[in-house]
One Martini backbone bead per residue (centre of mass of N, CA, C, O) as a GRO file, in nm:
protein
  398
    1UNK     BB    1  -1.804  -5.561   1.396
    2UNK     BB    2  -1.847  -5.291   1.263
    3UNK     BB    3  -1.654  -5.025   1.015
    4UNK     BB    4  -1.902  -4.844   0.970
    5UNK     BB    5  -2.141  -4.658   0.841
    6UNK     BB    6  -2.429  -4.471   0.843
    7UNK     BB    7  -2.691  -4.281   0.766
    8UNK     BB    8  -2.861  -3.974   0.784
    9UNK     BB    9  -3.081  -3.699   0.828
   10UNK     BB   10  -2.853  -3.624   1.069
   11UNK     BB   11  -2.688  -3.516   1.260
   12UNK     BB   12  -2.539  -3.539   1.575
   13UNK     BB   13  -2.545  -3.437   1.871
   14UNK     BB   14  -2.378  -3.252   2.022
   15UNK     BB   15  -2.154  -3.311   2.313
   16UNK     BB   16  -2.148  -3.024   2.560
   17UNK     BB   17  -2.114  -3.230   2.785
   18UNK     BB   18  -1.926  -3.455   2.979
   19UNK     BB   19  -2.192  -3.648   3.005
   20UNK     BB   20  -2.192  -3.653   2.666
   21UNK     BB   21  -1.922  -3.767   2.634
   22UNK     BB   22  -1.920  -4.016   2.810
   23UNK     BB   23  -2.184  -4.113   2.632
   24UNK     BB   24  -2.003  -4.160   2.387
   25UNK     BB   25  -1.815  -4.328   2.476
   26UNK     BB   26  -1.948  -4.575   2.583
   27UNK     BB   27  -2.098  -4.648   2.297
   28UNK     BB   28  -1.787  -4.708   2.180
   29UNK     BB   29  -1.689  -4.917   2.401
   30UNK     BB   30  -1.884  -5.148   2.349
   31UNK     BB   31  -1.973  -5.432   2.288
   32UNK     BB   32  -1.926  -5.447   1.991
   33UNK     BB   33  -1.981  -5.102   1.876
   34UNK     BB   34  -1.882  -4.980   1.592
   35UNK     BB   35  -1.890  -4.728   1.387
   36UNK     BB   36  -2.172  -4.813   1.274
   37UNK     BB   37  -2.339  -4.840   1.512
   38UNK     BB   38  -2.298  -4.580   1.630
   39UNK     BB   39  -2.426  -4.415   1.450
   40UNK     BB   40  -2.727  -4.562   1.401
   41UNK     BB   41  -2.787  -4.496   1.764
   42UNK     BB   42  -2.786  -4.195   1.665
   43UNK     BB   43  -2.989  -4.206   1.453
   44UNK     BB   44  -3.245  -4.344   1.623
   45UNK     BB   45  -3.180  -4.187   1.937
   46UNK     BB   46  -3.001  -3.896   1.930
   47UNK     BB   47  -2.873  -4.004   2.180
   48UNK     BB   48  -2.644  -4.173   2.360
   49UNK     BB   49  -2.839  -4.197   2.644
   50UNK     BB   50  -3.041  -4.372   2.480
   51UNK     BB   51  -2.905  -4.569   2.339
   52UNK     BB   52  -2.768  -4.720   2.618
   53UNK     BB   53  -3.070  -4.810   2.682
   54UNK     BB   54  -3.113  -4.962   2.399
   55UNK     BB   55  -2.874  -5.217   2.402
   56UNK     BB   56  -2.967  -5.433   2.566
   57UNK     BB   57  -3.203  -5.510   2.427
   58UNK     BB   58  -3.098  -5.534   2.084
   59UNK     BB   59  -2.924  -5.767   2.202
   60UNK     BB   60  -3.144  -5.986   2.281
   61UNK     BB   61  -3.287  -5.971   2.004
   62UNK     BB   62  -3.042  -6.079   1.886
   63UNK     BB   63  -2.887  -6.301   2.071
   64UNK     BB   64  -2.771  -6.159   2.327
   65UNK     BB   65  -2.634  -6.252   2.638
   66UNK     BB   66  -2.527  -6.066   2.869
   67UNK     BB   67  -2.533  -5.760   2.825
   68UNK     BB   68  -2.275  -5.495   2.868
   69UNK     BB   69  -2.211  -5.135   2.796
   70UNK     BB   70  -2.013  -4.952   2.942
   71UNK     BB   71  -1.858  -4.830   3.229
   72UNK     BB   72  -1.797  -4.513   3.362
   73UNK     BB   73  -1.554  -4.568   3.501
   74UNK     BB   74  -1.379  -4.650   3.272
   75UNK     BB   75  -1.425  -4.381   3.101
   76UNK     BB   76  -1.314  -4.205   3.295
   77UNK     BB   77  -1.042  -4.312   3.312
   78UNK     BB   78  -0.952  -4.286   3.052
   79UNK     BB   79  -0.971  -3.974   3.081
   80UNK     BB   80  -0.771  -3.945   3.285
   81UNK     BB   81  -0.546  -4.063   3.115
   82UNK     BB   82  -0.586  -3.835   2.877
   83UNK     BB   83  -0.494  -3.605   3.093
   84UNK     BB   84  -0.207  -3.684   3.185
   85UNK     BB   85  -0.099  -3.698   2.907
   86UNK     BB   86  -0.230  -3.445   2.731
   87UNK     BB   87  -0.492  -3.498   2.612
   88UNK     BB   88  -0.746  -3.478   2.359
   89UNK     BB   89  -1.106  -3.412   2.268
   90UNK     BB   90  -1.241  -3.522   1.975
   91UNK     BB   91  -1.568  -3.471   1.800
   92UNK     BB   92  -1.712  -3.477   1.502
   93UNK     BB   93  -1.831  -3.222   1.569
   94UNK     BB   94  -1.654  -3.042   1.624
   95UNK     BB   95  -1.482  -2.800   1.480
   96UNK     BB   96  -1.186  -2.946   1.533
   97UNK     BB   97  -1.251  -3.151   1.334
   98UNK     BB   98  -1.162  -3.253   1.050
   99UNK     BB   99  -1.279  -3.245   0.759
  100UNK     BB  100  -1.232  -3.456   0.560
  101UNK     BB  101  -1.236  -3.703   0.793
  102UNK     BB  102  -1.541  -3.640   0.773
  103UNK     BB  103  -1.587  -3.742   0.480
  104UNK     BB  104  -1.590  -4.046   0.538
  105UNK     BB  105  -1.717  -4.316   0.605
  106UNK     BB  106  -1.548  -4.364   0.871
  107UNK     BB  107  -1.529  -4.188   1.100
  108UNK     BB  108  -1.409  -4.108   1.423
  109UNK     BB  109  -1.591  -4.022   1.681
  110UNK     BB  110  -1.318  -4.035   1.804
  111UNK     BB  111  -1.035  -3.818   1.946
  112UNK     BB  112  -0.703  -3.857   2.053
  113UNK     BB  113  -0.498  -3.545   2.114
  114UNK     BB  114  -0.103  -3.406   2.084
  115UNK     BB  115  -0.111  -3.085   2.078
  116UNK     BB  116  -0.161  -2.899   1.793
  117UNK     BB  117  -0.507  -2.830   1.658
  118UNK     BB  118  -0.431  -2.603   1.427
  119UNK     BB  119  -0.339  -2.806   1.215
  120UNK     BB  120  -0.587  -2.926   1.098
  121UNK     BB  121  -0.668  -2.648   0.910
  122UNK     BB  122  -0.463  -2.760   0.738
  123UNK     BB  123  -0.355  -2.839   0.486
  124UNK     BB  124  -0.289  -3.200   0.354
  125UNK     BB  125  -0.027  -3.470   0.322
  126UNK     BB  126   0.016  -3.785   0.237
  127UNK     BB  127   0.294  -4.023   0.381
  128UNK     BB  128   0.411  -4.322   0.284
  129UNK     BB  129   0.584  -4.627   0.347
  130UNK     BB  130   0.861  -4.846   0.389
  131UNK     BB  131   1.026  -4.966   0.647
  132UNK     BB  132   1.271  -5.062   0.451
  133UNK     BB  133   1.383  -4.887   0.301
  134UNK     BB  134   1.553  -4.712   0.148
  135UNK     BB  135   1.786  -4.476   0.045
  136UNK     BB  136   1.630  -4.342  -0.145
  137UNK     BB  137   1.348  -4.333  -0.051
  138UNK     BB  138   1.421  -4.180   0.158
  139UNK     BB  139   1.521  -3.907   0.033
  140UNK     BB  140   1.247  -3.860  -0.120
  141UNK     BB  141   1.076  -3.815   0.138
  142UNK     BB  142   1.240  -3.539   0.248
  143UNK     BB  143   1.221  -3.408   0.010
  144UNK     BB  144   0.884  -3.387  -0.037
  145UNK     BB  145   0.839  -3.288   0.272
  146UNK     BB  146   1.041  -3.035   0.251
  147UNK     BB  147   0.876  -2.903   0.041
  148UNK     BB  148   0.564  -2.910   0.146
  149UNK     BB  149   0.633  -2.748   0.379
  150UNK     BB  150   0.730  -2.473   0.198
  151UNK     BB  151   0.429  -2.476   0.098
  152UNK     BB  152   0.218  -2.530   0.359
  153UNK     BB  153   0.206  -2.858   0.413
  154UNK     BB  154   0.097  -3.130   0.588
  155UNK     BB  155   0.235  -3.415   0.719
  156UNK     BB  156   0.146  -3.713   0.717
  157UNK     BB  157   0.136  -4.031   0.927
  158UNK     BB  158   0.258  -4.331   1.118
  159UNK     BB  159   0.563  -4.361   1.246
  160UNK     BB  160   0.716  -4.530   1.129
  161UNK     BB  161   0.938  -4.679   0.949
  162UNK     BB  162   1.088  -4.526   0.738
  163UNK     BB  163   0.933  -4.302   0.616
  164UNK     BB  164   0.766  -4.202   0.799
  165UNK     BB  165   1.021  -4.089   0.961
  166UNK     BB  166   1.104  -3.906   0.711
  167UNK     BB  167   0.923  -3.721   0.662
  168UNK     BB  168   0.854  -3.591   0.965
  169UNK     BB  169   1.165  -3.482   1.020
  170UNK     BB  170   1.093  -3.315   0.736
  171UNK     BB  171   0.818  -3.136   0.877
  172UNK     BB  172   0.844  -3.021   1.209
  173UNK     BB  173   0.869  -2.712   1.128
  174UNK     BB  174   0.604  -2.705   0.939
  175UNK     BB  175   0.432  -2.968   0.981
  176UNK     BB  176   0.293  -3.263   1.152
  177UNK     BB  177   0.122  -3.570   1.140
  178UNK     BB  178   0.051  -3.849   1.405
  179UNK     BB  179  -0.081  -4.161   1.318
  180UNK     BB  180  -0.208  -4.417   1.595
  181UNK     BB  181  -0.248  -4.765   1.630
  182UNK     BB  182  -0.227  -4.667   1.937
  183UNK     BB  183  -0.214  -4.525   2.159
  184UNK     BB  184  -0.147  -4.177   2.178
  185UNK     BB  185   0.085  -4.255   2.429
  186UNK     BB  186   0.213  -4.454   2.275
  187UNK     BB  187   0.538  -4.625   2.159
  188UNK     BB  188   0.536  -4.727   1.799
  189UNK     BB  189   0.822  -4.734   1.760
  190UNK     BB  190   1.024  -4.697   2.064
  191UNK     BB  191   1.272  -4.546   1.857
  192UNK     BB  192   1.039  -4.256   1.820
  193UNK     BB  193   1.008  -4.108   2.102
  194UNK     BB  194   1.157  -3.852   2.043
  195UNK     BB  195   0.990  -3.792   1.779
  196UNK     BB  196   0.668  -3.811   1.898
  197UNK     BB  197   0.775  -3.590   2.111
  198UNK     BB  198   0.824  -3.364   1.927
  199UNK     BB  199   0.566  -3.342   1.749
  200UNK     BB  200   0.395  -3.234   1.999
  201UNK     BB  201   0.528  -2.956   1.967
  202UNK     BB  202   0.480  -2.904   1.654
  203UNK     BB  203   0.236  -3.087   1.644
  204UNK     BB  204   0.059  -3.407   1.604
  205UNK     BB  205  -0.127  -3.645   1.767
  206UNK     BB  206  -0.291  -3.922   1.712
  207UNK     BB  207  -0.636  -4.125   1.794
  208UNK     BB  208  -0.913  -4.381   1.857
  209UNK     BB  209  -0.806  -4.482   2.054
  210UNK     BB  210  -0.709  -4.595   2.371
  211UNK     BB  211  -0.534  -4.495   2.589
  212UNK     BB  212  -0.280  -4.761   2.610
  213UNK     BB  213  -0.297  -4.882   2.377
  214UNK     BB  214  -0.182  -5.141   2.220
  215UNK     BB  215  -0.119  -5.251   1.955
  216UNK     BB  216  -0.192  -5.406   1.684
  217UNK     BB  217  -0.262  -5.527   1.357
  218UNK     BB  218  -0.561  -5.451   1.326
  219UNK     BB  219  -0.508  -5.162   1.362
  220UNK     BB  220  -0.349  -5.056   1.103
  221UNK     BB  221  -0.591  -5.043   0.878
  222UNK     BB  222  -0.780  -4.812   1.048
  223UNK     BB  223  -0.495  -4.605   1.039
  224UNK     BB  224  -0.493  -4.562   0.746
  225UNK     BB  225  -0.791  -4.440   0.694
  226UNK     BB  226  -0.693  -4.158   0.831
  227UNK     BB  227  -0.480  -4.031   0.703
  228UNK     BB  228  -0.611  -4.043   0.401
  229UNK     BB  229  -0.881  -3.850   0.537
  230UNK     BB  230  -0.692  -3.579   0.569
  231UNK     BB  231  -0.612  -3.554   0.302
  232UNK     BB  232  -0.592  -3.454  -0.042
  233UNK     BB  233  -0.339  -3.656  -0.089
  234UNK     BB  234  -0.147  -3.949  -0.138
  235UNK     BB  235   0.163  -4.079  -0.096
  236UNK     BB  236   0.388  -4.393  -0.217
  237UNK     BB  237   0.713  -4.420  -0.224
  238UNK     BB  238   0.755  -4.725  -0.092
  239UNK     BB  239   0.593  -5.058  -0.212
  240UNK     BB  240   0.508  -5.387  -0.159
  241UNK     BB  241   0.273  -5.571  -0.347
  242UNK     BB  242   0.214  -5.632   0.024
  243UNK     BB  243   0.113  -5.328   0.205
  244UNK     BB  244  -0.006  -5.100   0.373
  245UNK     BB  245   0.083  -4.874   0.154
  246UNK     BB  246  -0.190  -5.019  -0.036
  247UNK     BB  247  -0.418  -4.941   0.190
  248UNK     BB  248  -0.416  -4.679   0.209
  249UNK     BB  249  -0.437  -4.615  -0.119
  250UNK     BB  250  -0.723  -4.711  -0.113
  251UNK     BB  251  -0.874  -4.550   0.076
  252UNK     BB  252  -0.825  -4.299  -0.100
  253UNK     BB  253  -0.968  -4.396  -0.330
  254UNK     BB  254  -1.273  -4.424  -0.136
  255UNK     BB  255  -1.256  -4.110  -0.107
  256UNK     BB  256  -1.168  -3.957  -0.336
  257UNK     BB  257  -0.882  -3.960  -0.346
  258UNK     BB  258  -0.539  -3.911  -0.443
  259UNK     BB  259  -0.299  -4.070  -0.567
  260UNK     BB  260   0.025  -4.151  -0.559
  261UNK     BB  261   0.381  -4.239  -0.686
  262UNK     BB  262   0.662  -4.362  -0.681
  263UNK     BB  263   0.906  -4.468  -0.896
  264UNK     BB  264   1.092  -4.801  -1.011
  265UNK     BB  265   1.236  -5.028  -1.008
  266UNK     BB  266   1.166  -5.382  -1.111
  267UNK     BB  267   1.332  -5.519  -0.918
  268UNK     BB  268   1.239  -5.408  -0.656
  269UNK     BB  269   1.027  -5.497  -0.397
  270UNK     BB  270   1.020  -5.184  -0.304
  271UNK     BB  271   0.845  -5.100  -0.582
  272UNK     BB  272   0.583  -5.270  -0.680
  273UNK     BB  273   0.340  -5.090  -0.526
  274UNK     BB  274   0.386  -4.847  -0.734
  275UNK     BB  275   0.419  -4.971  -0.991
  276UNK     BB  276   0.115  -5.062  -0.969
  277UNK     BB  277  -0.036  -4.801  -0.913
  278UNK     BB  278   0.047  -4.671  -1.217
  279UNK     BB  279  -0.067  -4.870  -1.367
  280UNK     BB  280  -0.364  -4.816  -1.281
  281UNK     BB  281  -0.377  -4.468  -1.204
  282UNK     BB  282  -0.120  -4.301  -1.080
  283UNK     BB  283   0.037  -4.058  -0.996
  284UNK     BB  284   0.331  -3.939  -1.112
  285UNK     BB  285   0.620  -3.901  -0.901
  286UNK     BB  286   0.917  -3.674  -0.885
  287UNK     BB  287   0.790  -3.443  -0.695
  288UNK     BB  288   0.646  -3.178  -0.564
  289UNK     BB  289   0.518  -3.068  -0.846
  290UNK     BB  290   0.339  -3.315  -0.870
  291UNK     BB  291   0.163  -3.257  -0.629
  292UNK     BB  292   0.038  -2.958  -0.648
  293UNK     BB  293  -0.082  -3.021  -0.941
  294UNK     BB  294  -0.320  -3.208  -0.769
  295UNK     BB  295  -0.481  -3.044  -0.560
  296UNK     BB  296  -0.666  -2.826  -0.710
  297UNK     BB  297  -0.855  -3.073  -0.842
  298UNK     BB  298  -0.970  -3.103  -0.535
  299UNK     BB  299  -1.195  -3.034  -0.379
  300UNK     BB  300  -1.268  -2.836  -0.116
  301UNK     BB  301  -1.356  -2.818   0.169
  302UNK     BB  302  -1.636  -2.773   0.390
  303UNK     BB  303  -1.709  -2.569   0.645
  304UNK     BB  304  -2.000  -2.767   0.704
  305UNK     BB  305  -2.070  -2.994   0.918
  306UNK     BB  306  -2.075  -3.367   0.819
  307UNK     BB  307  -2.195  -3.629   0.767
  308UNK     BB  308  -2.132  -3.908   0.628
  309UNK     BB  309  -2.203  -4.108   0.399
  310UNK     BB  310  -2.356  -4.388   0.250
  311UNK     BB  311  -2.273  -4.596  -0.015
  312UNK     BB  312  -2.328  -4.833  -0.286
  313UNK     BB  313  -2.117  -4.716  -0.433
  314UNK     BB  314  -1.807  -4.702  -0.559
  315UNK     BB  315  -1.533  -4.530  -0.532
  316UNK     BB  316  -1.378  -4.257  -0.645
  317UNK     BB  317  -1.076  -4.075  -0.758
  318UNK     BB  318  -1.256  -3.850  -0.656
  319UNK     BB  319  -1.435  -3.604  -0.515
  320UNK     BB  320  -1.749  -3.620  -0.432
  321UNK     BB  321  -2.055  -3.461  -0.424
  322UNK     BB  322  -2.276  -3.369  -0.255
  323UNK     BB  323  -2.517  -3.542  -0.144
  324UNK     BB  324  -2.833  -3.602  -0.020
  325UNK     BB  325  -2.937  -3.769   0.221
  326UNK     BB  326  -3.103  -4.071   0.314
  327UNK     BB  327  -3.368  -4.190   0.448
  328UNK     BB  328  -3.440  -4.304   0.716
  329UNK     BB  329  -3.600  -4.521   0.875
  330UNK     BB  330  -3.804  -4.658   1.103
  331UNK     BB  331  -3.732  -4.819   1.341
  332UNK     BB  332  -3.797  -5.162   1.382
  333UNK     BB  333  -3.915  -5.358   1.630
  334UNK     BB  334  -3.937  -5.623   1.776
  335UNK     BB  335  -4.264  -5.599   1.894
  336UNK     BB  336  -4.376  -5.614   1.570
  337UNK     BB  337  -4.219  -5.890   1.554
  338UNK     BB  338  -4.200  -6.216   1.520
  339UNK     BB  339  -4.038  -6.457   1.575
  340UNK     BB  340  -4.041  -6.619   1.266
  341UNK     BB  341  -4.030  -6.356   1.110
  342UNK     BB  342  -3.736  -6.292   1.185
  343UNK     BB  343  -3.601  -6.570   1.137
  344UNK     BB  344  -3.668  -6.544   0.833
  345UNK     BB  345  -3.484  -6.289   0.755
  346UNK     BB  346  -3.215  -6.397   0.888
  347UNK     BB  347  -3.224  -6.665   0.675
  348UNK     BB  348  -3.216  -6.501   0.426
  349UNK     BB  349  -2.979  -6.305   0.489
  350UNK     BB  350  -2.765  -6.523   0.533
  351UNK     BB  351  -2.818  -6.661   0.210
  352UNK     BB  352  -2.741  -6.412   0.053
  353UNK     BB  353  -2.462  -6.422   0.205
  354UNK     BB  354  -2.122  -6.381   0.157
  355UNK     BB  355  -1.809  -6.312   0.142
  356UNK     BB  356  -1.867  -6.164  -0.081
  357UNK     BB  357  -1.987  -5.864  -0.116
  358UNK     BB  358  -2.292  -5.645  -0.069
  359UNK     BB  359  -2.480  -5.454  -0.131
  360UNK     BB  360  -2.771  -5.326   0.045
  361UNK     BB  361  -2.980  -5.260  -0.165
  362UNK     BB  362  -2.944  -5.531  -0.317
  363UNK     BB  363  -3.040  -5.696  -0.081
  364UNK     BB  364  -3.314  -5.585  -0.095
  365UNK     BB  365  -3.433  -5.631  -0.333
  366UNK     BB  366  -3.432  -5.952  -0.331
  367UNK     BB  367  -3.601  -5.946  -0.077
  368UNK     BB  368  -3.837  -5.783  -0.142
  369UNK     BB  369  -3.804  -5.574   0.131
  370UNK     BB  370  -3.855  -5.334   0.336
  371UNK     BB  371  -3.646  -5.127   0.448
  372UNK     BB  372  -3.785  -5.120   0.747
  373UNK     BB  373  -3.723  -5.408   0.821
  374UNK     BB  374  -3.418  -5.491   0.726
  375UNK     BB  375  -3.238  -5.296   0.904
  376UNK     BB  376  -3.308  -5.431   1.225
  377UNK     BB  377  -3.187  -5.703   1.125
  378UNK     BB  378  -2.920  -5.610   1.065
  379UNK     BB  379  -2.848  -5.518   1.350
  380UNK     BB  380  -2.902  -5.799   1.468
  381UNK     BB  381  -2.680  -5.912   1.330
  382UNK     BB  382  -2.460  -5.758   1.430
  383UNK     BB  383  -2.425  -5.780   1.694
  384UNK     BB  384  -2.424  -6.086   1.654
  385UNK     BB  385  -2.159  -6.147   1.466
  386UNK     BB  386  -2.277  -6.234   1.159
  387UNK     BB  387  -2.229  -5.942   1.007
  388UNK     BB  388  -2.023  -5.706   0.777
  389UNK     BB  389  -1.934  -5.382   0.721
  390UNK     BB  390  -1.877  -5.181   0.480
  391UNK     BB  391  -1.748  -5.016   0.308
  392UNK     BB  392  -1.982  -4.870   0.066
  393UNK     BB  393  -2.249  -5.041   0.196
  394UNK     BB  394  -2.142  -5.337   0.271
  395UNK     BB  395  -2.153  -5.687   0.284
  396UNK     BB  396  -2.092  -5.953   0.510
  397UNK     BB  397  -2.024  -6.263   0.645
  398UNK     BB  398  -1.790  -6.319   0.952
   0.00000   0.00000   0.00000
């Protein structure tokens, strides 16, 4: 399934009652129906009980047979299990859910945390590195997280080994956010369990993953996507030149964040990633003072919940001005086209598409065919999981 967003003509409603939180949880629960699936069934249904119902026929038409949605028993189970580890739910409308989160193309629908919840509402910069860090290394992201915890930032960050647990550690009494690749109450690596309960005491765990699930590989570049939309800008401490420490840092840059890196000698291939990442146009951190000295130039995150736009061009490494979101068709239902016409444009779309991305608008056109057309086939061909929506508006075949 996609995990992009879709744009929307108005926010989702917020669910107000226990049985709209179920009824969200369950659509997001749902086989195939990633963060972009869920928004797009939210905005073309209004509330998650009319998508719940109209997902068993959308997956028929798209040709998934036995189709069945998460069932309230599990999804309820899931709540009672973030009950007992004293896990709360927050959902994107919630007041208490980050404004920058909210910002990114694909924010989690919902979020488990463990701590405490007015840590979101602080400035935050992240800061991520090699798990196998030098000595050098861990001293700077210490002294970098100890000088910006004294000057009120909370540094976000993902519990791994190596840097991530040397910010923590040096972040735990100013305020530091653990954003978790599996259950909120999952501890890994096992070695951090006593950080990741400090961490709950004093600042904050969190994670879009079910209370209990063990991470995968899979896992992990989802949960940097998170790190860095908390961020008003990620650091780079650490990171060589193929590391997820620089799945971050691209996360960052589509997101509209600045991006930082520490430099490193040229023979060290644990600084390969940083000093790529300087040739390129990242700003050099020497100091805490090279970091607070970028974040005045980022635009403040704006008060009032917006759900995030997708667009189709490329994010730039400033923070966009808000655009106003661009207007949605109306759904064009299974009963409206013949199965010929369905058939001949859903082999249309996946010959126009290849494993290289492709904007959405620009496939429109190609196709020269109207958007309220093209859209429901497209959700057609996700539900089926044969096309990919990725961050940006983009496409490619699964």
């Amino acid at each position: 399934m996609s995990e992009d967003t879709h744009p929307s003509t108005h926010p989702p409603l917020p669910p107000t009652t226990e049985d709209d939180r179920v009824s969200w949880l369950r659509l997001l629960r749902s086989r195939r129906v990633g963060v972009a699936t869920f928004y797009r069934l939210l905005a073309e249904h209004d509330t998650a009980q009319e998508a719940l119902i109209a997902l068993p026929g959308i997956a028929r038409s798209a040709g998934v047979s036995g189709y069945e949605i998460s069932s309230e028993r599990s999804v309820r189970a899931e709540m009672r299990a973030a009950d007992d580890v004293g896990a709360q739910m927050i959902c994107v409308t919630d007041p208490t859910y980050p404004t920058l989160l909210r910002e990114i193309p694909d924010p989690p629908p919902i979020l488990w945390a463990i701590g405490d919840l007015g840590i979101l509402s602080r400035p935050m910069v992240g800061m991520v590195g090699a798990r196998n860090a030098s000595s050098l290394g861990t001293r700077m992201a210490r002294a970098l997280a100890t000088d910006l915890s004294k000057r009120g930032y909370v540094i976000a960050s993902g519990l791994a080994r190596g840097v991530d647990t040397a910010a923590h550690k040096a972040s735990l009494k100013g305020g530091t956010v653990a954003v978790m690749a599996g259950g909120v109450d999952v501890m890994y690596p096992a070695e951090n369990t006593v950080l990741a309960e400090e961490i709950a005491q004093s600042g904050l765990r969190i994670s879009e993953q079910p209370v209990g699930l063990i991470p995968q590989a899979r896992h992990f570049p989802r949960r940097n996507r998170i790190i860095s939309g908390l961020a008003s800008a990620t650091v780079i401490v650490e990171a060589a030149a193929k590391s997820g420490s620089l799945i971050t840092a691209r996360n960052a840059a589509e997101q509209g964040r600045d991006v930082l890196a520490v430099p490193g000698h040229p023979f060290d291939a644990r600084a390969a990633g940083c000093n790529q990442l300087l040739r390129d146009g990242a700003r050099l951190v020497r100091n805490a003072d090279d970091i607070v000295e970028a974040l005045p130039e980022l635009v403040q995150p704006s008060t009032q919940p917006e759900l995030p736009i997708q667009t189709a061009e490329p994010r730039v490494t400033r923070r966009p001005t808000t655009n106003t979101p661009p207007t949605i068709p109306e759904p064009h239902t299974a009963q409206t086209r013949t199965l010929r016409e369905t058939a001949d444009l859903h082999s249309e779309i996946l010959n126009r598409l290849g494993p290289s991305p492709l904007a959405e608008d620009q496939l429109i056109r190609d196709l020269k065919a109207p958007a309220q057309k093209v859209a429901p086939a497209l959700l057609d061909l996700e539900l089926d999981g044969r096309i990919r929506r990725q961050p940006g508006g983009l496409l490619s075949l699964n």
